[in-house]
N, C-alpha and C positions, 0 to 999 in steps of 0.2 A: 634689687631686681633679680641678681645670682638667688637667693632665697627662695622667690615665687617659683623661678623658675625648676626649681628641683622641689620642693616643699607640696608643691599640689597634686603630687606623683608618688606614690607608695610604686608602684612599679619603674617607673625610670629610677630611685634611689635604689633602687634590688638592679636596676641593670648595669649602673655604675660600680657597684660593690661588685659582682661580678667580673668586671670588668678590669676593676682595679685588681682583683687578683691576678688575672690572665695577664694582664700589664707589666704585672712586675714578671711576673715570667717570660714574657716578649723582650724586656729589656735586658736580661740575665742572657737571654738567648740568642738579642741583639747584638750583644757588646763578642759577646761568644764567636760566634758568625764573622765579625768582622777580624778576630786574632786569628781565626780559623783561614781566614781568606788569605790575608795578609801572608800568613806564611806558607803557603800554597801557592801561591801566584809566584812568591820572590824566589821559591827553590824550583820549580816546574816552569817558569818563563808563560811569555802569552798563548803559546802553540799547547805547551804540554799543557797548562789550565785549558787553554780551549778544546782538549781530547777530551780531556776528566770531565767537561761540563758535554759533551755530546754524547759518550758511554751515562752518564747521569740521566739525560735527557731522554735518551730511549728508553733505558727501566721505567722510567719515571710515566714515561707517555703510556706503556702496556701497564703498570698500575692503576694509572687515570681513566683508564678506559676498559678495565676488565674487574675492579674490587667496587663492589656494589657502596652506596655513598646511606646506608641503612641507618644510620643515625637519625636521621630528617622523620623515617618512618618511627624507629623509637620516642622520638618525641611529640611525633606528632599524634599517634595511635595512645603511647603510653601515658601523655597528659589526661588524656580521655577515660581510659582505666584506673589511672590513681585519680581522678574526679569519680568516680562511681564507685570507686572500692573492693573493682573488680581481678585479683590476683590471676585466675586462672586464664584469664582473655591475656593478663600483662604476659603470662609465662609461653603463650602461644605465641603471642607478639616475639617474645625472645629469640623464641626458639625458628621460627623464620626467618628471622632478620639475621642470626648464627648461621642458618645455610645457604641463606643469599651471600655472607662474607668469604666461607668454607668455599662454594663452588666459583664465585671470584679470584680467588689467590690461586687454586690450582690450572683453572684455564688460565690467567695470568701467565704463572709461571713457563706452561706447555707454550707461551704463542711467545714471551721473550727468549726460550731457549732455540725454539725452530727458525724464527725468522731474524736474530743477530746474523746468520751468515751473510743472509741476502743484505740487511740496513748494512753492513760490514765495506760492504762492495764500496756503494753509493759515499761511505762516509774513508774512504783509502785506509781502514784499517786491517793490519796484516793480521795474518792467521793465531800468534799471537792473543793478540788485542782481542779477537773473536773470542776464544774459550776463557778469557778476563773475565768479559761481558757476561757468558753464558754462567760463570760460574757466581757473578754479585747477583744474577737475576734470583738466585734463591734469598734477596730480600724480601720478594714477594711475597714470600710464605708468612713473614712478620709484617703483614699491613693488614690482616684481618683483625680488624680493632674499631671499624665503625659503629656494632653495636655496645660494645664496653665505656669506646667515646659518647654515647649516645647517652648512654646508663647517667653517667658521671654529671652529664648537663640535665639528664629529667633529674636526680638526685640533689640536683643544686650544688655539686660537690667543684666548683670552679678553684678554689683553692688547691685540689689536686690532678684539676687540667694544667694548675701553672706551673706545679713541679714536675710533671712529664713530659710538658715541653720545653722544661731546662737541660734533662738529663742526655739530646743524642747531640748537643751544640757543644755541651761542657768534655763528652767525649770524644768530639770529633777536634775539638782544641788541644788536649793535651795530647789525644795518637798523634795526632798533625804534626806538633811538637815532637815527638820522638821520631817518626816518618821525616824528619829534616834533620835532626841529629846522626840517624841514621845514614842520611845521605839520600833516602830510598827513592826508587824508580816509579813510574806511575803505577804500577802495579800495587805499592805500599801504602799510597793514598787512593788508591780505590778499596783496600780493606781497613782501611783507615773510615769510610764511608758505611760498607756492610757493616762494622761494627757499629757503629752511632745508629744505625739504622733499625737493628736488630737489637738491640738493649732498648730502643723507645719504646720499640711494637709492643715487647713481650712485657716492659712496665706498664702502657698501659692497658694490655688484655687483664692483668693480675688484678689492679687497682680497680678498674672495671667493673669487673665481677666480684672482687672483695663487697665494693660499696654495695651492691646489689643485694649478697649474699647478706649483711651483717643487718640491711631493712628487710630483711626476710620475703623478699621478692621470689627466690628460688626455694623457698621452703616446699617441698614435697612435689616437685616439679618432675615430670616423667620427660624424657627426651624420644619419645617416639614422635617421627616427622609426618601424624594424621592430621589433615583438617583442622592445617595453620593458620588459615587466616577466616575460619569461618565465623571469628567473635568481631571482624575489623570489616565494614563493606568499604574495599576499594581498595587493598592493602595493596595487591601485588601489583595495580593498575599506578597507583600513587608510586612505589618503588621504584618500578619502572622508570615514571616519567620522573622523576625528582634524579634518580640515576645520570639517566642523558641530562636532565640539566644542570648535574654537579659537574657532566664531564666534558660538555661542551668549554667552558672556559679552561677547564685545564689543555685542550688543542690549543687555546690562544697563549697558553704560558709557555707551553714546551715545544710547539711548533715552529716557534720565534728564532733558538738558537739552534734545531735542524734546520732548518731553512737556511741560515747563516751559514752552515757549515755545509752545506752542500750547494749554492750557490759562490760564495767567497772563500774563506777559508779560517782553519781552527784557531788562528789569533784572532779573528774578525768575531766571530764565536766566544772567544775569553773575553775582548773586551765587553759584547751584549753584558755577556753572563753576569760579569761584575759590577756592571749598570743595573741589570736586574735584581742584585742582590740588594747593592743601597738602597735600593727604591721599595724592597723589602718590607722596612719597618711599617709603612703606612698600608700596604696588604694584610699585615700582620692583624692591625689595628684597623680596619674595615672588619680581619675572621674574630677579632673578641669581640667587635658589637654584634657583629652576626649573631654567633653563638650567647653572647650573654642577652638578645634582646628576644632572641627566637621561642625559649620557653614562655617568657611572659608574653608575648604576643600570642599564644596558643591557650594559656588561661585565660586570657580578653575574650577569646573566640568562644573558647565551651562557655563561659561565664555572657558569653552575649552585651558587652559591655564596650558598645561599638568607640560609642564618644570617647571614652580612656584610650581605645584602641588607636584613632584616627592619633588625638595628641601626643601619645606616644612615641607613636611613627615619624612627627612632624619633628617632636625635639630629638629622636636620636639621628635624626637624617641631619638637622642642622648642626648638633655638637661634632659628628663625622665629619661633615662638609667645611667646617668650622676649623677643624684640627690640620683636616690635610692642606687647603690655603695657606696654613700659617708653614705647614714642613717647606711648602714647594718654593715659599719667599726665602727661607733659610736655604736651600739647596739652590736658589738660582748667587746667592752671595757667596757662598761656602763647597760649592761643589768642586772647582776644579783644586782648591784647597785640599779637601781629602780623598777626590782620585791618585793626587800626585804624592802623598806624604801616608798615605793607606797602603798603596800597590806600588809606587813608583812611576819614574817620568814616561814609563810608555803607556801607562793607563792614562792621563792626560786627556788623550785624543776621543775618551768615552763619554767626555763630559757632554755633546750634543745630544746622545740618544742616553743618557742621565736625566737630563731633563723632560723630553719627552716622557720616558718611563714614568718617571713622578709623575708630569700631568696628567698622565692617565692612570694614574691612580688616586688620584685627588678623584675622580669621577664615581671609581670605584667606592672610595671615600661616602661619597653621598648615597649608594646605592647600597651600602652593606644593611641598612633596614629594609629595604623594599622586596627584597627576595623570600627572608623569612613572614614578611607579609602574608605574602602569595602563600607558604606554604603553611601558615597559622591558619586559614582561612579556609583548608582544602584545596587547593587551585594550582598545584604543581605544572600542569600545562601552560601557565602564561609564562614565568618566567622561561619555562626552556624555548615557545615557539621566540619568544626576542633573542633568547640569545644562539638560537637558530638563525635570525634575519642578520643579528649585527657580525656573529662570526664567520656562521658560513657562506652570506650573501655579503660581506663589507671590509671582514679584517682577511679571509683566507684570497679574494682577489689582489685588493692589495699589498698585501705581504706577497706574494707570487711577482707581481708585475714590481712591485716598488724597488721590493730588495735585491734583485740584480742589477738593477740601474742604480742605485743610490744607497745602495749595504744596507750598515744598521739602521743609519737612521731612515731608511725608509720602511724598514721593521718597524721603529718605533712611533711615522706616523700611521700606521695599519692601528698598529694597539691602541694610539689615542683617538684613532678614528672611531673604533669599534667602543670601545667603553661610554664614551662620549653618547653615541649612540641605544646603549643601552642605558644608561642612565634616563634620559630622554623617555625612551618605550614604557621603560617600570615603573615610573611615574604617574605616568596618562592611565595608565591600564590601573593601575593600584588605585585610583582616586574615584576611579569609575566605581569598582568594584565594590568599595566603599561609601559612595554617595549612596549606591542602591539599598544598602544596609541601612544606612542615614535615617530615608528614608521609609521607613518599612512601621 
């Protein structure tokens, strides 16, 4: 039965191989992550992690929300291009998608430097702490890397998305390690952070464009920014909307543990933070199928080859769906297990919004095909209006109303309210989309 079911899929066995690369660099990255935590948490206590994960959280939200998510278009434009053999449309494609990244990191940077004073206030961090903040935000300037990321997946080159997502886990384990030898203050593990963060970027801007460079993609390529997008109808309209809908879920990830910290307080905040991180791995593994299913769902599309398209969709939604059920059984036996012998006996008490977190990502789980669906297909507007309805209309209410009265976990049922929900929407709307094709 395992046999048919892979066996009558030249594309689902390319999106497993994929995959299993990215996987073993998830796990490399996984195990990384958790020594990384582990000794962070034990020498920093729950207050001082829960500062480090709210100075995080702010960079992190003005990166989510100001560096353009440009890869979706590399793939999705560049599929089309290398279908037609078309280099010089690819090289425009490029070169767009490099200034959409370009003008991201530097407003980025401008809006994390001016408005730390004020989040500063709200979050009781002293004067200090503020020019900390101000001075990691120059990691923004290392996250212009969507189109290189981009390059690397039209390339097929997933073997070395795995090794660049080993490289800021493995560095932030062994600084971590010397930053607790040292003794050091929070200040040591927040460059403990810029470093890991700043060596991933700029591996894989290099790697990126190496691949790029070596399929002669940039052969005789001018960088003048004329009438970028006049080979692509729809580019900047698609950008755009696929943009807000990269970034609307990141409010749902980073606005969970500001909320915490500015309703409750910064231990209430460390323990989220460390419930979000276990819960990690199956994020993780929703973003490889993503990314490993997204190009070949974009071949189905230019190649018009609806039926392969539909069953595609169907078994990589079930193998996701499939995986996270089996984590969430093991984490309901096993969790207060390694909250307590991971972090120690005061993490314990995080084991209620642990489980939440996972169950809403088992959801996520099932929806990590249905997005690149939508964007295989041209249709970047469905998924962002859902995840317009379920965040801004269902997880930012409840998170508001929930987690004053009832902390984390009532963070945590926001987030499985809201997932649960889009799951749900991407469904109906994807099936539609597709029956129309069906029949045609």
């Amino acid at each position: 039965m395992m046999k048919r079911w892979f066996a009558d899929s030249i594309f689902l066995s390319r999106i497993m191989k994929n995959a299993t690369w990215l996987l073993g660099g998830r796990v490399m990255t996984g195990i990384s992550s958790l020594v990384y935590l582990s000794i962070v948490t034990r020498n920093l206590g729950v207050t001082g992690f829960g500062t480090l994960v709210l100075i995080q959280t702010y960079i992190q939200i003005v990166i989510d929300l100001t560096t353009f998510q440009s890869s979706q278009a590399v793939i999705r434009y560049g599929t089309i291009c290398l279908e037609q053999n078309n280099k010089v449309a690819l090289q425009q494609l490029l070169k767009f998608t490099t200034l959409l990244d370009l003008l991201g990191v530097l407003i980025g940077l401008a809006i994390a430097v001016v408005l730390a004073p004020y989040i500063g206030s709200y979050m009781r961090w002293n004067q200090a702490t503020i020019v900390q903040v101000q001075w990691c935000s120059l990691i923004i300037l290392f996250t212009s890397v969507a189109t290189p990321r981009g390059l690397l997946q039209l390339c097929n080159r997933f073997d070395l998305l795995a090794l660049q997502i080993t490289v800021p886990t493995l560095i932030s384990m062994f600084a971590a390690f010397v930053a607790a030898t040292l003794n050091a203050p929070l200040w040591g593990y927040l460059l403990v952070w810029l470093l890991s963060q700043t060596s991933g970027g700029l591996l894989l801007f290099i790697i990126g464009w190496r691949e790029a460079w070596k399929r002669g993609m940039l052969k005789d390529i001018d960088w003048f920014a004329i009438e970028l997008s006049q080979h692509h109808c729809g580019l900047l309209k698609f950008s755009i909307v696929s943009n807000f809908d990269s970034s609307l879920p990141t409010i749902m990830r980073q606005a969970s543990p500001l909320a915490v910290g500015i309703f409750a307080t910064p231990a209430a905040a460390g323990l989220f933070q460390v419930s979000y991180e276990l819960s990690t791995p199956l994020k993780d593994l929703a973003q490889i199928l993503t990314q490993s299913v997204y190009p070949e769902l974009a071949r189905l599309d230019v190649q018009e080859k609806w039926r392969l398209f539909v069953v595609l969709l169907l078994k990589s939604s079930a193998i996701a769906a499939g995986i996270g059920l089996a984590i969430l059984i093991a984490i309901v036996c096993l969790g207060q297990f390694i909250l307590k012998y991971a972090f120690g006996e005061a993490f314990i008490s995080a084991y209620g919004i642990f489980l939440l977190l996972v169950a809403a990502e088992v959801f996520t789980m099932g929806n990590c095909a249905l997005e690149p669906a939508f964007y295989a297909i041209g249709k970047p507007s469905f998924p962002l209006r859902v995840n317009a309805i379920a965040i801004l209309g269902v997880y930012l209410p409840l998170l508001l109303i929930l987690t004053p009265s009832f902390g984390i976990v009532g963070t945590g049922i926001a987030t499985l309210s809201s997932t649960a929900l889009i799951l749900i929407l991407n469904s109906v709307l994807i099936w539609r989309q597709l029956r129309q094709k069906l029949q045609r």
